[in-house]
Residue frames relative to the residue before (quaternion, step in Angstrom):
aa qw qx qy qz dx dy dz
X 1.0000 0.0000 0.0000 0.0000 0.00 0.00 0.00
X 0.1925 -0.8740 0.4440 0.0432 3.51 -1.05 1.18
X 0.0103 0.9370 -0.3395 0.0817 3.03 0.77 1.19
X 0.0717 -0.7831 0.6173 -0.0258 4.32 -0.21 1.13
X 0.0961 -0.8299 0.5407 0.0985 3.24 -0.24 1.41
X 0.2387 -0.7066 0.6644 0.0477 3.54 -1.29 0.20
X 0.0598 -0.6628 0.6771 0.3141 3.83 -0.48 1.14
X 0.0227 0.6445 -0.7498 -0.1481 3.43 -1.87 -0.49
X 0.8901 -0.2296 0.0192 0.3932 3.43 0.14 1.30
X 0.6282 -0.5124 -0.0078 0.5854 3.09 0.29 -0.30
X 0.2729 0.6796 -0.4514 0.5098 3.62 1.48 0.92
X 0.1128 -0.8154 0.5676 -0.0116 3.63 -0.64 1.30
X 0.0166 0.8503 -0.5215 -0.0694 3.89 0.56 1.15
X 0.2241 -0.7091 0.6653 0.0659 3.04 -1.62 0.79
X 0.4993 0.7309 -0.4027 0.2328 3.12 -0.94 0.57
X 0.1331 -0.7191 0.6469 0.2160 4.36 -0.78 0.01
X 0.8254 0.2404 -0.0803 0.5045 3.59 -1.31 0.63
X 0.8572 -0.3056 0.1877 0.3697 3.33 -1.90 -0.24
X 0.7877 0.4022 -0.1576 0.4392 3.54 1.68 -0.33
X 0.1344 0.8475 -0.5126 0.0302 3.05 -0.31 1.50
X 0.3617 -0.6244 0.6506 0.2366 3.67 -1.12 0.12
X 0.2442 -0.6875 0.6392 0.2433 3.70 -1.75 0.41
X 0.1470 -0.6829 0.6996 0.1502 3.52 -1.65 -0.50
X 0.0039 0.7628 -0.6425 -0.0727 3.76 -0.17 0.58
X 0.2219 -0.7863 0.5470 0.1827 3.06 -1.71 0.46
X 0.0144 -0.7609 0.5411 -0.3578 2.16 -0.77 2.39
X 0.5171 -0.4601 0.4962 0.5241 3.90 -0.98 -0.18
X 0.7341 0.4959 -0.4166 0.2042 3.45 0.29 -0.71
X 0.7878 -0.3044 0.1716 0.5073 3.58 -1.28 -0.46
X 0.4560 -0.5895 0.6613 0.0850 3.55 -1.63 0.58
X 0.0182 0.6155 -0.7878 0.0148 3.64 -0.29 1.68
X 0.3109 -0.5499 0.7725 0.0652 3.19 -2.23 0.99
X 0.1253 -0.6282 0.7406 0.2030 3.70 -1.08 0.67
X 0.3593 -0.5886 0.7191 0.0855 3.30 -2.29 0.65
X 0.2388 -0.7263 0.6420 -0.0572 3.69 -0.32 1.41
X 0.3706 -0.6121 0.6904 0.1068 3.64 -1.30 1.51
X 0.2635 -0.7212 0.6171 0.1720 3.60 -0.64 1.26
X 0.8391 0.1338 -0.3659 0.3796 3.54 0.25 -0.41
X 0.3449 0.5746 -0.5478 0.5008 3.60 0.84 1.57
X 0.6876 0.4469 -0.2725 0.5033 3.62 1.30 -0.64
X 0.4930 0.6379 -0.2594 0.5317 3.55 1.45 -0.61
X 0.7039 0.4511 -0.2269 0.4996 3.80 1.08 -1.20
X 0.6574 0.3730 -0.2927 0.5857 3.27 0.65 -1.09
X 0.6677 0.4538 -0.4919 0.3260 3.91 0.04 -0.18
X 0.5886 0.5444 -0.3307 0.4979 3.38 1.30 -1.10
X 0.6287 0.6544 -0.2299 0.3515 3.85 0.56 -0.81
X 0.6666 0.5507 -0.1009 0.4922 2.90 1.54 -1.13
X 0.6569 0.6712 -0.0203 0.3427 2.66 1.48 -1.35
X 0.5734 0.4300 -0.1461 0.6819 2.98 1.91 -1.09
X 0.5788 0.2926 -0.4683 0.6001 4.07 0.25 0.04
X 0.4442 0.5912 -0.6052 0.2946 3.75 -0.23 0.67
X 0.3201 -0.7567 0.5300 0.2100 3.54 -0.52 0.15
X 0.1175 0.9151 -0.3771 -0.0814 3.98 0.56 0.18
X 0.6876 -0.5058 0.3007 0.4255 3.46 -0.57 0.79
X 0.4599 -0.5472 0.5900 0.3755 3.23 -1.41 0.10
X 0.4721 -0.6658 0.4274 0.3888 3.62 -0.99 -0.49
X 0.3966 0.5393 -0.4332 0.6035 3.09 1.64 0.14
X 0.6854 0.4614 -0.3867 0.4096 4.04 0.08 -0.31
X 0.5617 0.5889 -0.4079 0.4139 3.36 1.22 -1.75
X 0.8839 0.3054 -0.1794 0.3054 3.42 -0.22 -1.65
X 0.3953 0.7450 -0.4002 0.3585 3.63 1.58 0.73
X 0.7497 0.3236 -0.1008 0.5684 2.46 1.48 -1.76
X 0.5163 0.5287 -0.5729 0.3545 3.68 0.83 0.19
X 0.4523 0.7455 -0.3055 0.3824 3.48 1.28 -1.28
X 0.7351 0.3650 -0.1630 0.5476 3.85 0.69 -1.51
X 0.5449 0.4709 -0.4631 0.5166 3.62 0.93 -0.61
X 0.8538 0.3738 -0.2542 0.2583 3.47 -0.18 -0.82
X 0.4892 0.5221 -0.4136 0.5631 3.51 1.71 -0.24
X 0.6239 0.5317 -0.4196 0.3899 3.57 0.72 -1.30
X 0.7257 0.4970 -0.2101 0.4269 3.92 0.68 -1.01
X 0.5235 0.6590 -0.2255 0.4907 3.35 1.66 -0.09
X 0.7260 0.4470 -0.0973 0.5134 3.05 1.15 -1.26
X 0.6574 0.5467 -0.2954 0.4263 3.30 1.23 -0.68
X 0.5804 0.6482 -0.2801 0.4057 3.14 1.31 -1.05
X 0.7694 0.4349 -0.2577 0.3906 2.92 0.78 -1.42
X 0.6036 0.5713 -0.3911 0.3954 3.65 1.02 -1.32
X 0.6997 0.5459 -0.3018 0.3483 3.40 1.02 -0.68
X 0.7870 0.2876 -0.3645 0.4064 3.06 0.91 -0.91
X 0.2991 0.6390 -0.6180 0.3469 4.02 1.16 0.68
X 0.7714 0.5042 -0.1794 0.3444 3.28 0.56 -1.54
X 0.5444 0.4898 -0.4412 0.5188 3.57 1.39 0.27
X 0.6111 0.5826 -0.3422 0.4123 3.66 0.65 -1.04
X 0.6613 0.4025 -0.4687 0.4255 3.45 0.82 -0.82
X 0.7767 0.4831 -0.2911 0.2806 3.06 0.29 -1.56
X 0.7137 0.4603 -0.4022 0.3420 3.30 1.24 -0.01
X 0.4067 0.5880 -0.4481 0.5367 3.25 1.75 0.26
X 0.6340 0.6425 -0.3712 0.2178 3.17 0.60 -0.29
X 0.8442 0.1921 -0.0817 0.4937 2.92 1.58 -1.61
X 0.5361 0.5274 -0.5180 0.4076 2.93 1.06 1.21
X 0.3320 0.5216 -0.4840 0.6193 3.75 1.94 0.16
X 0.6162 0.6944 -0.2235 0.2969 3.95 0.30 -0.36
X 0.7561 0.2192 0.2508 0.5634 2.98 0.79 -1.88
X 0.3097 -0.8463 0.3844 0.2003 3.46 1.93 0.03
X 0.5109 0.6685 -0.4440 0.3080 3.54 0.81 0.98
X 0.5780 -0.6927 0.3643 0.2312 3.46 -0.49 1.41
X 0.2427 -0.7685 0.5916 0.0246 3.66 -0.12 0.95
């Protein structure tokens, strides 16, 4: 049994796709839903195909910018430690 839960208040849905099943929390009774894995497998693949996916020319743009962008941070950061640790050791008079 394949079961993707989802809270929504106090209403605990289960279910994948067009079929879903509830559970409230309550004293009362406890419905369970059964989920067709290789209906959930179809609809995932389905889904899958209305995606739009990058080219690989884009991918390795934007990895490119990810990795300058993380480059720069690093560094700006680690400028902005040094000072501040000149600072508190110009402070606190401790030889560096």
């Amino acid at each position: 049994m394949l079961l993707c839960p989802v809270l929504l208040g106090s209403v605990l849905l289960f279910g994948a796709g067009a079929e879903w099943g509830r559970i409230e929390f309550s004293v009362g009774s406890v419905m369970r839903v059964a989920i067709d894995p290789v209906r959930f497998v179809r609809e995932v693949r389905s889904e899958a195909a209305k995606v739009t996916w990058p080219s690989r020319k884009e991918t390795l743009v934007t990895t490119g910018l990810v990795v300058a962008m993380a480059t720069v941070a690093a560094i700006f950061f680690f400028i902005i430690d040094q000072i501040i640790g000149v600072g508190v050791r110009a402070l606190f008079g401790v030889a560096g």
